[in-house]
C-alpha positions as CSV (number, residue, x, y, z in Angstrom):
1,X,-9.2,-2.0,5.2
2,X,-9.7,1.4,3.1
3,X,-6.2,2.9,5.3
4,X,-4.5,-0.4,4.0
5,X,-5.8,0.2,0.9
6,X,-4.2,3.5,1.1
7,X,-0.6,2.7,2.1
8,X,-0.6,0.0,-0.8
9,X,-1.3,3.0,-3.0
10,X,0.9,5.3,-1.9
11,X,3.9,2.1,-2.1
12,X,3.0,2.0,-5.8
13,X,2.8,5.6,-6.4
14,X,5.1,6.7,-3.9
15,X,4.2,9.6,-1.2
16,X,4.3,12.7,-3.3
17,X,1.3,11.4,-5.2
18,X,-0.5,11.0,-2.2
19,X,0.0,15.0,-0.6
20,X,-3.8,15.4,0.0
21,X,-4.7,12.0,0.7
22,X,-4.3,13.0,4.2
23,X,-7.2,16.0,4.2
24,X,-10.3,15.8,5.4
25,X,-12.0,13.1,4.7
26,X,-15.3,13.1,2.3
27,X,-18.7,13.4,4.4
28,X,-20.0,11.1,2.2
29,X,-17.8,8.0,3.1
30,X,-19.1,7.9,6.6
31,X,-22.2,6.6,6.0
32,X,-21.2,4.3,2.9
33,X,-18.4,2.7,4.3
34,X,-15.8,3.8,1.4
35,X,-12.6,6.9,1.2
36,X,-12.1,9.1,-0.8
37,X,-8.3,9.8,-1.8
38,X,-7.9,13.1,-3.4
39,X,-4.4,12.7,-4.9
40,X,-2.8,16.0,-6.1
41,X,0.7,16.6,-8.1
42,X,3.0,19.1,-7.3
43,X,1.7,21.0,-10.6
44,X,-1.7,22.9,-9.1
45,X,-3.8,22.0,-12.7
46,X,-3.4,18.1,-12.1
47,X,-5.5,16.8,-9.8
48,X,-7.5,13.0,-9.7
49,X,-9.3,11.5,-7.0
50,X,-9.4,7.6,-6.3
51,X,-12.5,6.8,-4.9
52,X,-12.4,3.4,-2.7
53,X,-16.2,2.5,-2.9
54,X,-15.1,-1.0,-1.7
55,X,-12.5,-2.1,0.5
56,X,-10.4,-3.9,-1.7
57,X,-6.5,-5.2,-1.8
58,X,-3.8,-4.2,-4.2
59,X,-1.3,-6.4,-3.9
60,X,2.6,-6.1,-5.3
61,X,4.4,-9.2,-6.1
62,X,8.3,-9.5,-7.9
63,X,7.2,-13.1,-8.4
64,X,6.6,-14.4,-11.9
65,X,3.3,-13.8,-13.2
66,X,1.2,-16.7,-14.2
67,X,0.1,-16.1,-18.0
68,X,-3.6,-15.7,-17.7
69,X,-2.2,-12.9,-15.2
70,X,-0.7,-10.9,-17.9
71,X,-3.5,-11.4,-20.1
72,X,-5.7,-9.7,-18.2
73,X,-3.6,-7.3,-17.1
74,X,-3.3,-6.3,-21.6
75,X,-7.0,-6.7,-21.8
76,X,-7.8,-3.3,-22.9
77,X,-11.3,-1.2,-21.9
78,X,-13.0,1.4,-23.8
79,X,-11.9,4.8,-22.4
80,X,-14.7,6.7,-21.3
81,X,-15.3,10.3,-22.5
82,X,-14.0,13.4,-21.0
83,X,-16.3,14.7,-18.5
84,X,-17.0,18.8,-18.2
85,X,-19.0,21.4,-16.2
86,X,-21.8,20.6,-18.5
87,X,-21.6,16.7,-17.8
88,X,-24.2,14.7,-15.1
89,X,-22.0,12.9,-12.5
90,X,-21.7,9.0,-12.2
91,X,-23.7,7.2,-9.5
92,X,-21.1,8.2,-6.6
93,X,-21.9,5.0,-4.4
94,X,-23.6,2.0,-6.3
95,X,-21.3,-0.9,-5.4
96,X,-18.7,0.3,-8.1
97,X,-15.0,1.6,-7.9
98,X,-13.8,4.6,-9.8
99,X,-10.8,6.2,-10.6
100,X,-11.3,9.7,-11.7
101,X,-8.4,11.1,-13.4
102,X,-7.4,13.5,-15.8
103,X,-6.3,12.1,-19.5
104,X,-3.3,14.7,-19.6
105,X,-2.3,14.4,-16.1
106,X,1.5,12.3,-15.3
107,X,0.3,12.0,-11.7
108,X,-3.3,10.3,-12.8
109,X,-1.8,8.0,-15.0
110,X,0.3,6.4,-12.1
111,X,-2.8,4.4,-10.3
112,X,-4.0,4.2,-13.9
113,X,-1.3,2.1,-14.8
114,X,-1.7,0.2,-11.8
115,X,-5.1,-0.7,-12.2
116,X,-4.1,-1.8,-15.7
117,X,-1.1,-4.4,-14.9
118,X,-3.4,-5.7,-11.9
119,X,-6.0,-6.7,-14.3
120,X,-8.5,-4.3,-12.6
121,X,-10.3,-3.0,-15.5
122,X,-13.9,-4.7,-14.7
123,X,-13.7,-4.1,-10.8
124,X,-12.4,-0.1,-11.2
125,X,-13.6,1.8,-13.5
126,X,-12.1,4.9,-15.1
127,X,-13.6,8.8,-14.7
128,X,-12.2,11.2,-17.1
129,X,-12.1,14.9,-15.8
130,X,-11.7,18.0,-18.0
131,X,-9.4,20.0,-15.6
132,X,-10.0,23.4,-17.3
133,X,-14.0,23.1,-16.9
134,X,-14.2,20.5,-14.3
135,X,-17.6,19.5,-13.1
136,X,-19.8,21.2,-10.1
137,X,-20.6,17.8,-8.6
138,X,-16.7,17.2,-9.2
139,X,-15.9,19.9,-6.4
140,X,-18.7,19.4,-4.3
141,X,-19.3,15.6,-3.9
142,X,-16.2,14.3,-4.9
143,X,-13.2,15.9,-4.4
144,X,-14.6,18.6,-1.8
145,X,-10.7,19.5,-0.4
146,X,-10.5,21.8,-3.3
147,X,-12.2,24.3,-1.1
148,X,-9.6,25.2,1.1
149,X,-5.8,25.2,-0.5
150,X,-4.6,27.0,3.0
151,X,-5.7,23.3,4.9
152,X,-4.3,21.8,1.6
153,X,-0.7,23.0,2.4
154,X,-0.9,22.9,5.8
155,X,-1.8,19.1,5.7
156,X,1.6,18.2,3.7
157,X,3.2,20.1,6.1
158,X,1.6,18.3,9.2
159,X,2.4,15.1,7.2
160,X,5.9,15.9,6.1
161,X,6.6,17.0,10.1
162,X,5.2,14.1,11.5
163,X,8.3,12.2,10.3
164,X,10.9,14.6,11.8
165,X,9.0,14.5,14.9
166,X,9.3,10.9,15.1
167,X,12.7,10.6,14.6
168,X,13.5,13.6,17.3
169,X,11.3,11.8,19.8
170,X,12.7,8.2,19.2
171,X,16.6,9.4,19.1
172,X,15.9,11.3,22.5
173,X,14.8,7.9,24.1
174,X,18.8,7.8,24.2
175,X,19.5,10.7,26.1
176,X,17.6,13.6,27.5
177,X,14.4,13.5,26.3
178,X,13.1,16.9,28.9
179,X,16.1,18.7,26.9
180,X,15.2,17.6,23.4
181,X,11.7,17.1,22.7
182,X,9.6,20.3,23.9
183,X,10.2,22.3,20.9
184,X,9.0,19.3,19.2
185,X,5.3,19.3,21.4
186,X,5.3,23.2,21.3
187,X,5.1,23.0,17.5
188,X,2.1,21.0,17.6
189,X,0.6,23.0,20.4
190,X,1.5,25.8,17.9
191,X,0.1,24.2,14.6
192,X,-3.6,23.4,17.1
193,X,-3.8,26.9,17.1
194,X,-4.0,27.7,13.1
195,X,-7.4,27.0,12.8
196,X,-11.0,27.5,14.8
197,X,-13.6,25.7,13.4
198,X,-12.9,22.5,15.2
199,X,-10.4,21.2,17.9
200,X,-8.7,19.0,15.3
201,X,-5.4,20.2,13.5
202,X,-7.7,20.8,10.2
203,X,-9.8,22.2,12.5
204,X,-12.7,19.2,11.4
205,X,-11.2,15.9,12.4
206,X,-9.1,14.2,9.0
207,X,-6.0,11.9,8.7
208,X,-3.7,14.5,9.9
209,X,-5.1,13.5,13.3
210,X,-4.5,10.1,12.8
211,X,-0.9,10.3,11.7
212,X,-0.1,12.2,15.1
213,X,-2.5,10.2,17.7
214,X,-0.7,6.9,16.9
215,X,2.8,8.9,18.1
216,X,1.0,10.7,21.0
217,X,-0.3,7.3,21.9
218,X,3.2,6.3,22.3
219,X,5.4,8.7,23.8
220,X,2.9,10.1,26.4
221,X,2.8,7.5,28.8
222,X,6.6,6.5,27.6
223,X,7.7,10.2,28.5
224,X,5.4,10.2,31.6
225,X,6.6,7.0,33.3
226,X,10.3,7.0,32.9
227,X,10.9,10.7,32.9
228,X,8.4,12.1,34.7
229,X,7.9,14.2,31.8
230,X,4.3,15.5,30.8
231,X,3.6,16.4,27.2
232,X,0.6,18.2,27.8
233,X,1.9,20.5,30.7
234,X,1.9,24.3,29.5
235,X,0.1,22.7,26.1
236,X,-4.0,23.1,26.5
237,X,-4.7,22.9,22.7
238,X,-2.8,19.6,22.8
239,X,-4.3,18.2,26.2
240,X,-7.7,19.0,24.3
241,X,-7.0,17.5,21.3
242,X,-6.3,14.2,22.8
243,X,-9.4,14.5,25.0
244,X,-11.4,15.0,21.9
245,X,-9.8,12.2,19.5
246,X,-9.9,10.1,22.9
247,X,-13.7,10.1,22.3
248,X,-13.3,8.9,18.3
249,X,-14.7,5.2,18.3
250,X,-12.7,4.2,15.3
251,X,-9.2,5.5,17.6
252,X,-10.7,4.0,20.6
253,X,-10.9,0.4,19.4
254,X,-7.4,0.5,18.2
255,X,-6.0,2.3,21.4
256,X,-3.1,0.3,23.1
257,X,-2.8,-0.2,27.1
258,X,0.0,2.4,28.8
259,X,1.5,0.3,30.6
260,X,2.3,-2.1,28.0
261,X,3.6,0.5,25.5
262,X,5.6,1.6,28.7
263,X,7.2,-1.5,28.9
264,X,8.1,-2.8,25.9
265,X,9.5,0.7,25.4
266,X,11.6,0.5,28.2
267,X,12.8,-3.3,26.7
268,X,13.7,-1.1,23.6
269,X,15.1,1.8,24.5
270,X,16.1,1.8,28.1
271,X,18.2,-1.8,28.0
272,X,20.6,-0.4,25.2
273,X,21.7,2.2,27.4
């Protein structure tokens, strides 16, 4: 529910807003069942963090709104005041939704708007940050991704790649996929190697995994079956990595049988030849 939470977002606001939504994800959420999005624009000062305590829908509509719709969507809220290194934090998980954002920031004011014309004042409630002297707690507890800009840029990179690995893998379903996609594989053998503090491409397991396991899932027993083709051969970091996010419950549940990927694969690809 909090993932689809977090595509509806990213519809809204488009992907750009949503560069670090894909980090780490907060130790914190584990145990209390909620994400945290750490949502970053291009300009390094601006940064807000939408913190899902509840799974919750945000749903997009072009049909007409009903009127009592709109009027709550114009009810207007107190704004709360701006909070600084000197300033207690909120209760971080008491049943309650809050957007923190920053007053001055364009990229903030996107799910802020949002919330607004969805009426979502009462439910979400708003968390100013004062980005010259932000918080302790702010870094530590919420938005703890501002640790490590180095995983930071390497995530969007992992995310941004994930795409053109898609399409090269799909399109070689048409021709030779032995010739076209180890370059492809070697990069992510490549990118496993960046850091050591975990078999993961962050190193600690985050949503980078996730974006590539669903592929992997995919094309390894696709590649495997019809071309004889093993994605893992000469690749140990990637053979380990899906050994390790084989053992991840929340994948496991979700995981697909081979040999019906394989074949309705094959009912795609294969019969258009």
């Amino acid at each position: 529910m909090a993932l689809r939470a977090v595509a509806r977002w990213r519809r809204i606001l488009g992907p750009s807003a949503f560069s670090d939504a894909f980090t780490n994800p907060n130790p914190y959420n584990k145990a209390n069942g909620g994400i945290m999005l750490a949502v970053r624009s291009n300009a390094r000062s601006c940064w807000n963090v939408t913190a899902l305590h509840r799974p919750f829908r945000v749903k997009t509509t072009h049909r007409s709104r009903s009127t009592s719709t709109v009027a709550s969507a114009s009810m207007k809220d107190d704004l709360p005041p701006v909070l600084d290194s000197s300033s207690d934090p909120p209760p971080l998980f008491d049943g309650t939704t809050r957007l923190y954002i920053a007053y001055i920031c364009p990229f903030a004011q996107r799910p802020w708007i949002a919330r607004n014309y969805k009426g979502l004042q009462d439910k979400i409630k708003l968390v100013a940050i004062d980005l010259l002297n932000k918080p302790t707690w702010y870094k530590e507890k919420v938005n703890p991704e501002n640790k490590d800009p180095v995983k930071h840029k390497f995530a969007e990179e992992l995310l941004s790649y994930s795409d053109t690995m898609s399409k090269i893998v799909f399109s070689s379903f048409k021709g030779d996929p032995v010739k076209e996609v180890g370059s492809t594989f070697d990069h992510l053998e490549e990118a496993l190697h960046k850091f050591d503090d975990g078999p993961f491409f962050l190193g600690q397991f985050s949503l980078v995994d996730i974006a590539y396991i669903t592929l992997t899932e995919r094309f390894y027993p696709f590649l495997q079956e019809v071309w004889k083709y093993d994605l893992t051969s000469g690749r140990p970091k990637l053979a380990a990595w899906i050994e390790e996010m084989n053992k991840i419950d929340a994948y496991a549940q979700t995981k697909q049988d081979p040999k019906v990927i394989v074949e309705i694969y094959k009912n795609l690809f294969l019969s258009q030849k």
